[in-house]
N, C-alpha and C positions, 0 to 999 in steps of 0.2 A: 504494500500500500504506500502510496506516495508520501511523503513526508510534510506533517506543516509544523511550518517553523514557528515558535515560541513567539517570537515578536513580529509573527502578522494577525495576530489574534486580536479580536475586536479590545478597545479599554475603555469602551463610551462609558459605560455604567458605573458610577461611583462606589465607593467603597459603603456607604451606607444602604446604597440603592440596593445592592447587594444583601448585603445582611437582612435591611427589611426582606426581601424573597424567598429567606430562608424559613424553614418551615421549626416551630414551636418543637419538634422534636421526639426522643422516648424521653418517657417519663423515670423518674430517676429512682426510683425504688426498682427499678425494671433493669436501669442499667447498673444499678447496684448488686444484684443477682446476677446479672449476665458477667460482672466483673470481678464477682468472690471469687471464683478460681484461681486469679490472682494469689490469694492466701497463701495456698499448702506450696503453690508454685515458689512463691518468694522465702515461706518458711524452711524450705527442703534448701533454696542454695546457701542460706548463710550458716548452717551449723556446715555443708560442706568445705567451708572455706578455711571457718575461725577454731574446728577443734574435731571434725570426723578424723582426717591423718594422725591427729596428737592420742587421739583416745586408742586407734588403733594399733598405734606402736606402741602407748604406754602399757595398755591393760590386757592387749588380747595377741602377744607375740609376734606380733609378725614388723621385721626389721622397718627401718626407713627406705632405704634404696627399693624395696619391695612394696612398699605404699606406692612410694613417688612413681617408679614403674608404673603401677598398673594404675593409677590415678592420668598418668599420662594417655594410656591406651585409653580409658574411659572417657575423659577431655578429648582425642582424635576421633574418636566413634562418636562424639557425641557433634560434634563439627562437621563432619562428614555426610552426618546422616540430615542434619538441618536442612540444603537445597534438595536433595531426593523426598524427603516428606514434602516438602513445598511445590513441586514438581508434582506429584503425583495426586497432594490434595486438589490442586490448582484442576485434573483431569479429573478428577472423582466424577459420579453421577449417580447418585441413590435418589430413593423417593424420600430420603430422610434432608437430605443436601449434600454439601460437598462438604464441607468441615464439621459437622457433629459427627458422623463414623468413626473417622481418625480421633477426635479428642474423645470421645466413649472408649475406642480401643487402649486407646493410650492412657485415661485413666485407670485402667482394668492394670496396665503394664506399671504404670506408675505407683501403684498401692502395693501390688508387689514388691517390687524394685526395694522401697521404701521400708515395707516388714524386714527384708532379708536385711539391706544395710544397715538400721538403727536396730535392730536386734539381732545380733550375728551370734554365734555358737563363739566358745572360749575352751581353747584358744581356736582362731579361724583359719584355717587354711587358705593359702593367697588365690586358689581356684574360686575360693566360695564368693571372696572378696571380688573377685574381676567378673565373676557372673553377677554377683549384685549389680555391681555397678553400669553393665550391660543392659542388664532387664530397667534400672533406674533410669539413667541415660535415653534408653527407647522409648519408654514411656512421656519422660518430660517432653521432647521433640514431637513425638503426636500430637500434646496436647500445645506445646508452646507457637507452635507456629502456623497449626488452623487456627488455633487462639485470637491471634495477633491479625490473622488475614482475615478473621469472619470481622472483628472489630473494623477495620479497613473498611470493609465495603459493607456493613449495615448504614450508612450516610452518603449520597453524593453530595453534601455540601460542604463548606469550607469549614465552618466554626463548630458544624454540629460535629465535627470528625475528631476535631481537639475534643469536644468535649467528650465522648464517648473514649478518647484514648485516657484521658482526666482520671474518670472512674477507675478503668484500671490499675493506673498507674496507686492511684488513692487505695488502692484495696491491698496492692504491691507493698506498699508504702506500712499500712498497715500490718502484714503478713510479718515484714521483716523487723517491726515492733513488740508483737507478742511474739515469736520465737527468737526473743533477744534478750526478754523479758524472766525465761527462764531458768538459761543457764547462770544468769546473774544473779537469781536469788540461791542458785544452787550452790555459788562458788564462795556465796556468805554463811551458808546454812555446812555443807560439805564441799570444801574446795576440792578435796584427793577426789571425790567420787567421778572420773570420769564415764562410767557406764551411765552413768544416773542421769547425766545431760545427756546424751546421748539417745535412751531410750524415752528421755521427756520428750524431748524433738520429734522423738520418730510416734508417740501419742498424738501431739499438736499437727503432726501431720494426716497422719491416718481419719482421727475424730473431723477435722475439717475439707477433708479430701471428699466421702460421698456428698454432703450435703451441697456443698459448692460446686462440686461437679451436676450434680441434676439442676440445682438450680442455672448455671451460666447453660444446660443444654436445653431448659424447658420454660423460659425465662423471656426469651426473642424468639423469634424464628431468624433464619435463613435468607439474604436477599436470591432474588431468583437467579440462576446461574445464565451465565453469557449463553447465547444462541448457537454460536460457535465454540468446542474446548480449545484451547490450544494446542498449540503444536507438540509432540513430544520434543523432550529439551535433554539431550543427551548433553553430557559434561561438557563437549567441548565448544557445542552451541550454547548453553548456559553461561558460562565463560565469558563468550564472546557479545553476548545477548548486554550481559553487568559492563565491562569494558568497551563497548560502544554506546551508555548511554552516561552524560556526562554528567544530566542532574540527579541519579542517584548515588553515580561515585562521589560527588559532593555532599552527600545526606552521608554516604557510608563515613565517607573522611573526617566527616564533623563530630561521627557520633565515636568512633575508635577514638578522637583526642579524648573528648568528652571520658568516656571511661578509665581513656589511661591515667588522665587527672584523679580522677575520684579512685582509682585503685592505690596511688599512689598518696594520698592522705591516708585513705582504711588502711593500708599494709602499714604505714610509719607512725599512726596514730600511736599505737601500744609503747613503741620504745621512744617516740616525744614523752609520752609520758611518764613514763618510768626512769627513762634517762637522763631526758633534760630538767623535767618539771620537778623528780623527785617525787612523785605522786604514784605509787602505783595503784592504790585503790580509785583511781577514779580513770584508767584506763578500759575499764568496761561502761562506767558510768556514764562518759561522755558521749560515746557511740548510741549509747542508748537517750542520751538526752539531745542528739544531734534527728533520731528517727521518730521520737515524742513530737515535735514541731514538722518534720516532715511531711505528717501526714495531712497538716494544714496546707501546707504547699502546693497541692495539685488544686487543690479551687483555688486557690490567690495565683496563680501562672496559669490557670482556665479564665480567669476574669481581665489577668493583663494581654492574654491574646486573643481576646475578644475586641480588645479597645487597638490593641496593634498588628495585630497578626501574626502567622507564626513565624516567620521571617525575623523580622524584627525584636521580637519576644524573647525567641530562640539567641537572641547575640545579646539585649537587656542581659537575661538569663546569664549566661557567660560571662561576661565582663563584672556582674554584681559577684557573680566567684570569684573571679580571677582576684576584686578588690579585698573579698577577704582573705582570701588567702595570703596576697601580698601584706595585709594587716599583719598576717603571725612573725613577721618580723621583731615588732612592738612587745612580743609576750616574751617575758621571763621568769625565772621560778619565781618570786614572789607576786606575779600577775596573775595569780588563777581564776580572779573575776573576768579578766580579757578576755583570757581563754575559752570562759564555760557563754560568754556574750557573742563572741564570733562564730562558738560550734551551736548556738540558737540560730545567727543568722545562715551557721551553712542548712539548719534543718529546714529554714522556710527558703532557703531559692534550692533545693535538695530536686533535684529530677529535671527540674525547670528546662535545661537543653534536652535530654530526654526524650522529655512528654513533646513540645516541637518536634522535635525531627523523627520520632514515630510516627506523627500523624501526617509528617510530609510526606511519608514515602508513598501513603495512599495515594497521593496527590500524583507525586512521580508516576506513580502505576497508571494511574488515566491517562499522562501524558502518552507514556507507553501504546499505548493501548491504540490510542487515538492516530499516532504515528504508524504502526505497526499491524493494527486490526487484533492483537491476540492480549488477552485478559492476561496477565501473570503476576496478580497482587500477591497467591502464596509464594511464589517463587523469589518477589524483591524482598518481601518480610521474612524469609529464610537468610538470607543474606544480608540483610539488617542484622540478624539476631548473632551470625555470622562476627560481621564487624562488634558487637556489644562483648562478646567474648574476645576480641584479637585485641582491645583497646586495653582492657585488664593487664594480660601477658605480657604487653610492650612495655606498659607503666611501671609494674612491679619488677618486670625484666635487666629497667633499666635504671631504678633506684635503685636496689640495693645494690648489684655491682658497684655503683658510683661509692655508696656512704663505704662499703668494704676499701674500695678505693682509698675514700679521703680519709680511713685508718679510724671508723667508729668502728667500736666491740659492743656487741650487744651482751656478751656475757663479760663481766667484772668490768676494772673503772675505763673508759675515753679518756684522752685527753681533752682539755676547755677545747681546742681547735675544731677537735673530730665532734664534739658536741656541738660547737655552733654550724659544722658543716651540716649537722642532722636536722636542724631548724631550718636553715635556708633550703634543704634539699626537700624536705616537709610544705615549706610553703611556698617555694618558689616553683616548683617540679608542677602542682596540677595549676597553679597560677600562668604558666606560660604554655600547659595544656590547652586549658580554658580558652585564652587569647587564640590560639590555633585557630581551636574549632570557632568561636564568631569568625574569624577572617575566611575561614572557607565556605560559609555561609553567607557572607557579608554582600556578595549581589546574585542571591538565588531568583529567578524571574519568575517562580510559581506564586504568584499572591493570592488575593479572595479577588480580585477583579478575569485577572488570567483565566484562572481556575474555572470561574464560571462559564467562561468560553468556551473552553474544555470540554464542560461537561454540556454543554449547549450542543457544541460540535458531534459529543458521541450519540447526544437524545437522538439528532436529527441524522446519524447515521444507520438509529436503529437500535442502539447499542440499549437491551434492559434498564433503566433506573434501578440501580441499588438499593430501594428501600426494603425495611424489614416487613417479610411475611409472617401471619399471626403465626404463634408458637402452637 
């Protein structure tokens, strides 16, 4: 299909003009439901992060080099399999829809997964371990990425897309609150007991796993599926499909800083604390009091990108991090008010770049679409989810080498040098993140005037209106 270009697209209609056309919406108890699965999704990664490897080489035998191994393979399969589920839900065709089969399967795979890892036999054998993680890993990828792509396309309009991504993100937000919540009374109550965080988590998951699961599948329906499925998308047209189009390699690039930044405060937070501050009890504390305020955050950056849109929002967003960040400069061990005042501000702009440029890639996908003739919203939000894990790796990849470098010991004293290198390396590392991702953002051409073009363009080619059919 011939190609039309981004800036021959009609801009008569104002940015308000717009927005009045847009339609009043789902109702938000609806998309509250639709977006609890969020929960057990965001409760199940952060005990992966902050203390499943520690539990399991402290308490249940099995070496380090043998975690990291197969914690390795698990992170490859789990990356790997993300464009193939998206690929394939993208083709789906049931009378149930395209994305609830895959996420009903995959919860089925996921509650498994979840039993076998948070309650393993002692000692465990590294087989047992790399099947869990397998079954877990497959599971989540069912569900995360019809997830994300049914969320896409229940809206063709501009604002109501943020909003619906809002919710999620708002339930996300919350998920990774209560199970953070846990192991932190645990670590006051019995600090040795790592099984006990462990098996809480994997409670907190399970108990919240059916209900959210039926409700995000019986909650909405399904917008109706494209006329045409797409093409099959073998690897290396896939490939080619992501690196010929240049506004979602801009949504990817934006959101890999984005994460590198924010993995890179979470990995450093614990030994700023302990190290520099002198503080180690409020090393869990602060984490926890940075996601307390977070969960405000997706309505306050749902209202700012109402008034600016997500372009614009999306790089506010960024820069208001990058400013605190570059704040921690300011903090020294006697400043713990600073500290506990700037990890409130990071909880309220906490997702802010995020929630934008998830919601743009719906936006990219119509482009697509409209260009191209062929629907592949799961296939770009496979590769979003893609980029959300590559941005982590590089971050944490490339601080600690650096702090090793400038000669900080995380175990017994630093010298003052290698300690104030841990500060700057702390705030200055996702602060020049941040900056990144605005500047690759900074003249994305998809607005809410564009956009409606867009979607103008596909109505009148035929193309289904995405709205939701009843549940």
């Amino acid at each position: 299909m011939a190609s039309i270009p981004l800036h021959d697209m009609p801009r008569a209609a104002s940015r308000s003009r717009a927005r009045k056309n847009e339609p009043a919406g789902i109702g938000a108890l609806r998309l509250l439901g639709f977006g609890s699965l969020a929960i057990p999704l965001a409760g199940a990664g952060l005990p992966l992060t902050l203390f499943v490897p520690q539990v399991y080489a402290s308490h249940f035998g099995l070496s380090l080099a043998t975690i990291g191994f197969i914690f390795f393979l698990g992170r490859f399969w789990d990356v790997a399999s993300d464009p193939i589920v998206g690929a394939l839900s993208d083709r789906t065709r049931t009378r149930f829809g395209r994305r609830r089969p895959w996420i009903a399967a995959g919860g089925a795979l996921f509650g498994i997964g979840s039993a076998l890892l948070f309650f393993p036999p002692s000692p465990v054998p590294p087989l047992y371990l790399a099947g869990a993680l397998f079954v877990f890993y497959a599971g989540w990828t069912m569900i995360e990425i019809p997830f994300s792509a049914w969320a896409g396309e229940l809206s063709a309009h501009y604002h109501e897309r943020t909003r619906i991504v809002t919710y999620q993100q708002t339930m996300r937000a919350l998920g990774l609150l209560l199970v953070l919540i846990l192991p932190t009374l645990i670590e006051q109550w019995r600090p040795a007991d790592g099984p006990l965080k462990l098996h809480a988590a994997g409670i907190f998951i399970l108990l919240t796993l059916v209900p959210t699961l039926l409700l995000s599948l019986g909650t909405i329906g399904e917008p109706a599926a494209p006329a045409r499925p797409p093409q099959r998308t073998g690897l290396w047209r896939a490939t080619t499909l992501i690196f010929r189009d240049p506004l979602l390699l801009r949504v990817l690039a934006s959101d890999v800083a984005v994460t590198a930044g924010q993995s890179i405060r979470a990995g450093l937070i614990a030994f700023f604390c302990v190290s520099y501050m002198g503080l180690p009890q409020w090393a869990s504390g602060l984490y926890l009091l940075q996601f307390c305020f977070g969960v405000a955050a997706g309505p306050l950056w749902l209202a700012i990108g109402r008034r600016l849109g997500k372009r614009e929002t999306a790089i506010a967003g960024e820069l208001a991090q990058a400013a605190i960040n570059i704040a921690l400069l300011a903090v020294f061990p006697d400043t713990l008010w600073l500290l506990i005042a700037l990890a409130v501000a990071q909880g309220l702009t906490q997702g802010s770049g995020n929630l934008m440029l998830r919601a743009m890639v719906a936006d990219v996908a119509d482009a697509h679409d409209l260009r191209t003739g062929h629907n592949r919203t799961g296939l770009f939000f496979s590769v979003f989810s893609l980029a959300s894990k590559t941005g982590p790796a590089i971050g944490i990849g490339l601080a600690l080498p650096l702090l090793a470098w400038l000669g900080f010991q995380p175990r017994g004293a630093s010298a003052p040098a290698a300690l104030e290198a841990l500060k700057y390396v702390f705030a200055l590392g996702p602060a020049v993140a941040h900056l990144i991702s605005a500047s690759l953002i900074w003249r994305f051409p998809i607005d809410q005037t564009r956009h409606a073009a867009i979607r103008a363009a596909l109505d009148a080619r035929g193309a289904p209106k995405p709205e939701p059919i009843p549940a």
